[in-house]
N, C-alpha and C positions, 0 to 999 in steps of 0.2 A: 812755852810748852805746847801751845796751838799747833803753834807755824812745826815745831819740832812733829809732831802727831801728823799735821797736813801732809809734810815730806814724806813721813814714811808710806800713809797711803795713796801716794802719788807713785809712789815706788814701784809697791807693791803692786798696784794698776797697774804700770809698768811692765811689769815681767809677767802679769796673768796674759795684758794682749802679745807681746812678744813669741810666748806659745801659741798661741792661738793663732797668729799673725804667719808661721811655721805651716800650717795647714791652709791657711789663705791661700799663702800663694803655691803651693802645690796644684790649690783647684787651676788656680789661672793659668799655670803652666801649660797646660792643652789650648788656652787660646793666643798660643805665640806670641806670647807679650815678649817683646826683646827683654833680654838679661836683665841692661842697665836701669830699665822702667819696673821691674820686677826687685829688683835690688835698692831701687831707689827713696831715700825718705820719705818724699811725697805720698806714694805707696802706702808706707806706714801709716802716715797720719790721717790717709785716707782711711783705712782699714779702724785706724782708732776714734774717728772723728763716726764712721757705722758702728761701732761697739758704745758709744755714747761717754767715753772716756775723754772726749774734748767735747766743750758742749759749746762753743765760741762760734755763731753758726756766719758769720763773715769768713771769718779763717780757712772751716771747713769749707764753704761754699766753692772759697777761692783754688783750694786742693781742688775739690769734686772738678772746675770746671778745667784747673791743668791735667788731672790725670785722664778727664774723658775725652780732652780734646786732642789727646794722644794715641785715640783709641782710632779704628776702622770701623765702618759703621757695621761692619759682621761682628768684632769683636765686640763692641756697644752692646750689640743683640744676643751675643753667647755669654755676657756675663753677670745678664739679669739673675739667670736661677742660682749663679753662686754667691751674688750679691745676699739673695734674699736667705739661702741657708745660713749663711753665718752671721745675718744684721737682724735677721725675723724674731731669730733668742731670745733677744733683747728689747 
């Protein structure tokens, strides 16, 4: 019954960051993130690992440091304030 109750709110987390994740990446779209890195899981679990939906903080770490080290260091610099609008919520 636990584990049954766990799933579903794993789920349910789930599809809240999913929309929310819909809005993410529209901000970052003005900072020419290619397609593929935009579309990409890592992405997400970045985005989920700021919303504190994964609290695993190696994991995350490991995300943070492939998704920034894909970045330019303009783009680094241009996606502080969108970081902080949608992780600051929280």
């Amino acid at each position: 019954m636990r584990f049954q109750q766990s799933a579903e709110n794993e789920e349910a987390q789930l599809k809240i960051d999913q929309a929310g994740f819909v809005e993410f990446k529209q901000d970052l779209t003005a900072l020419k993130i290619p397609e593929k890195t935009l579309n990409s899981r890592t992405l997400f679990e970045v985005y989920r690992c700021g919303m504190g939906s994964i609290t695993e903080r190696n994991y995350c770490a490991h995300l943070g440091d492939e998704f920034f080290g894909s970045l330019t260091d303009e783009q680094k610099k241009a996606i502080r304030p969108i970081l902080e609008k949608h992780f600051n919520k929280h």
